[in-house]
N, C-alpha and C positions, 0 to 999 in steps of 0.2 A: 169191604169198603166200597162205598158208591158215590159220584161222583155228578154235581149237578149243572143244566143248562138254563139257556133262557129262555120265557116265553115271556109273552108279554100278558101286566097282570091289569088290574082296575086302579084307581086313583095314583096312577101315574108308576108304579112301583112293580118291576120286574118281577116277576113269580120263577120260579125253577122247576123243573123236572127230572127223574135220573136216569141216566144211561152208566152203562161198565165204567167201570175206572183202572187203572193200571199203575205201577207203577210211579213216583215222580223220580225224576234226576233232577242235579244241581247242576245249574249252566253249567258250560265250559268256560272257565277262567274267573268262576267267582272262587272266593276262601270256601277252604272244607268248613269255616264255622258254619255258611250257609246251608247246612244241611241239618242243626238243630231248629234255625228260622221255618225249617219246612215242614219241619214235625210238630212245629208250636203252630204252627197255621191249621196244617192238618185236623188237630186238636181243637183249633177256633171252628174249623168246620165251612167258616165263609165268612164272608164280609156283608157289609153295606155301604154303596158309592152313590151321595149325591151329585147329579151333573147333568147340565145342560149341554150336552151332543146328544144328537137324536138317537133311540137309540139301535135302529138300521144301522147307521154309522159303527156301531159296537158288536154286533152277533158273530164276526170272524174272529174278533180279538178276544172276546171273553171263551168261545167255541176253542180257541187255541189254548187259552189260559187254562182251561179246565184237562183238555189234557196232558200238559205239561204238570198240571198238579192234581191230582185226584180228590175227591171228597171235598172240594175247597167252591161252594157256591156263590156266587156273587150277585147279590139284588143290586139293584141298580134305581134309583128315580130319577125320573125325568124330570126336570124342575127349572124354572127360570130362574136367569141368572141372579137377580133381585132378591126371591123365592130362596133360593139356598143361604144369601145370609140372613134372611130373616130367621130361615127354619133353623139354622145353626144356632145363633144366639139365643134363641129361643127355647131350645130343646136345651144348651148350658144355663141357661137361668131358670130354669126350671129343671134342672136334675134330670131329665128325661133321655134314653137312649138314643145315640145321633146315628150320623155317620161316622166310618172309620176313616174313609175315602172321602176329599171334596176336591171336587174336581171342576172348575169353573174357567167361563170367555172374560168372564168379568177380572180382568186382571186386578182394576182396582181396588174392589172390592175383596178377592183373595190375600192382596198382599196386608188389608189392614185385617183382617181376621187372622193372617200370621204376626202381624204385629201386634196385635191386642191378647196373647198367647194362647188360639185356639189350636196353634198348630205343635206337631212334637220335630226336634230334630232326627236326619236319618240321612247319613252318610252312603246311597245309592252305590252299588258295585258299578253301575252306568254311567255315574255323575262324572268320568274323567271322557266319557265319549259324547258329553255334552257342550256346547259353546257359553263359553261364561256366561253370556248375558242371559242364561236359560236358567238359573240356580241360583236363588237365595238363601241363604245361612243356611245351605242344607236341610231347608223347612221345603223353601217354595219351587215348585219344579215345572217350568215351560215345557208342555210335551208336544204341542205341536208347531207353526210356524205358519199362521195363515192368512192367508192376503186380506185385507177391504177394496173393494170394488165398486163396478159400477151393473148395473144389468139392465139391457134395456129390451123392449118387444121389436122385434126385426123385421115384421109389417108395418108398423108404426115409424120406422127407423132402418133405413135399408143401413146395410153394413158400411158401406163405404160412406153415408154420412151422418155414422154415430162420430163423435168426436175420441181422442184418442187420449187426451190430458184434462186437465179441469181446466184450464184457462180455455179450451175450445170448447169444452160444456158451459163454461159460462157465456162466451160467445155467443152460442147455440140459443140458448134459454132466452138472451137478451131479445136474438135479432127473432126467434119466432114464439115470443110470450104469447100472444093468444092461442095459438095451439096447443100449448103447453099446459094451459090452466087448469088446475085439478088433476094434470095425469103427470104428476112427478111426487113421488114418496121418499120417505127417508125415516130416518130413527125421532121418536120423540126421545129430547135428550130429559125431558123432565119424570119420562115415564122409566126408560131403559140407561141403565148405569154402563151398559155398553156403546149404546150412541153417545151420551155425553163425553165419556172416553175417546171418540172416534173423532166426534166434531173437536174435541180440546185439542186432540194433537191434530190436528187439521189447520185449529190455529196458532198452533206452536211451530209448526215448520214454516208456515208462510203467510205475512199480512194478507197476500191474493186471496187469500180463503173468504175473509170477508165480504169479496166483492163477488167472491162466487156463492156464496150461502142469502147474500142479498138476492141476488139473481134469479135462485133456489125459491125466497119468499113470494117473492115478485108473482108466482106461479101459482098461488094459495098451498104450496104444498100438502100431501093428505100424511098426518103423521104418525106413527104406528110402533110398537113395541118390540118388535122381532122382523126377525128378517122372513119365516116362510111367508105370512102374511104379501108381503110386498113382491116377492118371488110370485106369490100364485097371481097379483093382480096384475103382473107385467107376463105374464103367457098367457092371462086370459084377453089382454088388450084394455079391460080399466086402468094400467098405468103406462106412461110411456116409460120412464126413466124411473132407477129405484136406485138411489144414491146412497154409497157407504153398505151396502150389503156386505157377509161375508162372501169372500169372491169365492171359496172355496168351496163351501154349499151351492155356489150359484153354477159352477163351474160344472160340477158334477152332475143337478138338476138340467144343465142344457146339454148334459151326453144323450140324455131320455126325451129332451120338450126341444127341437128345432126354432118354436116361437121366439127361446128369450137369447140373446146374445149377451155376452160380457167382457168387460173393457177393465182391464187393471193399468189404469194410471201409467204411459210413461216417465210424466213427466218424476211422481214420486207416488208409492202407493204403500200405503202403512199396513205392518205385518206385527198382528197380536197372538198371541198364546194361549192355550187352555191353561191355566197355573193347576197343579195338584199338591195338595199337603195330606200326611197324615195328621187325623187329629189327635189332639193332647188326650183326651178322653177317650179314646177308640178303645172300644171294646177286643175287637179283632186284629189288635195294633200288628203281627205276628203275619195275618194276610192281607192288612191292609200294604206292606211293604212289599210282598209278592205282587201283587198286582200293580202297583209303581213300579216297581224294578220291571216286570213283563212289558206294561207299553213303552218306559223308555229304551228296553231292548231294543237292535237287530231286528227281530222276528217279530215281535211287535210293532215297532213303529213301518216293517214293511206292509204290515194289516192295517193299519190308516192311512196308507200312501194308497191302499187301491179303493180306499172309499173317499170320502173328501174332506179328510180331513189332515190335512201337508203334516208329514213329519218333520221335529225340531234337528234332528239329526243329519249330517252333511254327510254321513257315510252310506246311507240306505238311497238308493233311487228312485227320485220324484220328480216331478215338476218343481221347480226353484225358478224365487226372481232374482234376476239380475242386481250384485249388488249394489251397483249405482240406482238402480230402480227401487229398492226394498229399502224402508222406513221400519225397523223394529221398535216394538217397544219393548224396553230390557225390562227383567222382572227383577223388581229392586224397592226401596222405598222412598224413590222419587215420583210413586205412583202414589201416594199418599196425597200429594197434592194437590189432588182433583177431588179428595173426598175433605178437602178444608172445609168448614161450614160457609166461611166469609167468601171463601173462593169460587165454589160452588153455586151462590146466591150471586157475585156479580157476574159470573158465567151467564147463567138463566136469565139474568136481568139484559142483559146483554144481547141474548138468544130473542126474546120477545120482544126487543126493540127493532133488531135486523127482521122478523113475523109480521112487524106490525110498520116499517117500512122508514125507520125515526133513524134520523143519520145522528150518529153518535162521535 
């Protein structure tokens, strides 16, 4: 038996390689039934996991996966968060092989592809070392826990007066708008189902947001789909400010780039989730659960703690914000409500009026 790694393949999709295999074992303290699961995997041979985390982010945790289980391959695409439920629905409406794995930032959109039943249930040996708000019907599973931010270029921005909350970024923007003009970014929410997410509960927590995203327009802001985009133009000094990033990515990318600094919100800073489900049609339904059960592990999620991506887990040691400071959004179907159609449209409607400067 031989057992495979990752490389990186062409059109986005992981390739594999083999090295020795050995042995697997069954956690410590899961059921002895877990050890027919690993023989049906074994038998799958591997899987396939749609998901947007880079996939740098993933080479220690899948490098551990493989030896903890032998013979059990894992392709991996790399796909925007959009991108996977397009490719999902898509691939079920037309009968075509998906993924077993979906693994998505796009909380909202995960949780209505669990609601519309692309997902299968799976009662996790993990799911009691989770925090309720992490676990939907046993479908939907939060595995990481990681902040939105602010990131800004620290030439541009000396540290001591970047602002520390949004009511002082909006301050900031107001009293020096010409300088500002063109070099503040942020998420297009018409493009990226993650922005829109970010800016909704932006204005869910507090009317002040309004006056801060007005602020934001004021600025022409330059608007963009993904967060490395706005990352690379604030260490290159085309942007000063890149608002609503993942802080987590951003956090990690300024251990390497001195240029960009980053500010998570005092006053309140919102913390989202990767959601993973298996799917209902998963071919590899058998190691699709092994590899759920691996990152929500211990040993797993201490392998996302050392790249940047925070573990959902209170017992593993990471960086954690303060609960008075930390805004989660629980993974549940009250996230449904931002993919209402009517809702959605007077959001947007809404979003282009604060753009275009129209006091509403």
């Amino acid at each position: 038996m031989r057992i495979l790694s990752l490389t990186i393949a062409m059109a986005g999709v992981t390739a594999v390689t083999a090295i020795p295999a050995h042995a697997a074992e069954r956690p410590a303290g899961y059921p002895r039934s877990y050890d027919a699961l690993i023989a049906a995997a074994q038998a799958e041979r591997g899987l396939t996991v749609y998901g947007n985390a880079d996939r740098a982010e993933l080479v220690g945790v899948v490098a551990a996966f493989r030896r903890a289980y032998p013979g059990i391959a894992v392709r991996y695409a790399d796909l925007g968060s959009t991108e996977i439920y397009r490719r999902v629905t898509a691939e079920r409406r037309a009968r075509r092989p998906s993924a077993d794995l979906v693994w998505s930032s796009a909380m909202n959109l995960q949780v209505k592809l669990i609601n519309d039943g692309y997902a299968q249930a799976y009662a996790s040996p993990e799911k009691p070392a989770l925090p309720a708000q992490a676990v939907w019907k046993s479908m939907g599973y939060g595995v990481t826990a990681e902040p939105i931010g602010i990131a800004y270029n620290r030439r541009l921005i000396p540290d001591a007066a970047m602002p520390r909350d949004h009511a002082g970024l909006e301050a900031l923007l107001r009293r020096r708008r010409a300088q500002f003009t063109g070099r503040v970014t942020t998420f297009d929410p018409r493009q990226s189902d993650v922005g829109y997410l970010y800016l909704s509960e932006d204005m869910a927590i507090t009317r002040d947001s309004r006056a801060l995203l007005s602020a934001i327009a004021a600025t022409k802001p330059v608007l963009v789909a993904r967060t490395e985009p706005m990352l690379a133009a604030v260490a290159e000094g085309r942007q000063a400010i890149a608002y609503n990033v993942i802080g987590s990515y951003a956090l990690e990318r300024a251990k390497r780039d001195p240029r960009i600094g980053v500010v998570l919100p005092r006053d309140y800073t919102i913390v989202t989730s990767r959601i993973a489900f298996i799917a209902a049609d998963a071919r590899a339904p058998a190691a699709a659960k092994l590899f759920l059960d691996f990152l929500l592990s211990r040993r797993g999620q201490s392998l996302l703690a050392e790249r940047s991506l925070w573990p959902v887990r209170t017992d593993v040691p990471a960086r954690r914000m303060p609960a008075a400071q930390a805004r989660p959004i629980r993974v549940g179907p009250q996230l449904l409500v931002y993919l209402d159609r009517i809702t959605r449209q007077r959001f947007l409607r809404d979003w282009q009026a604060i753009l275009s400067g129209v006091s509403r």
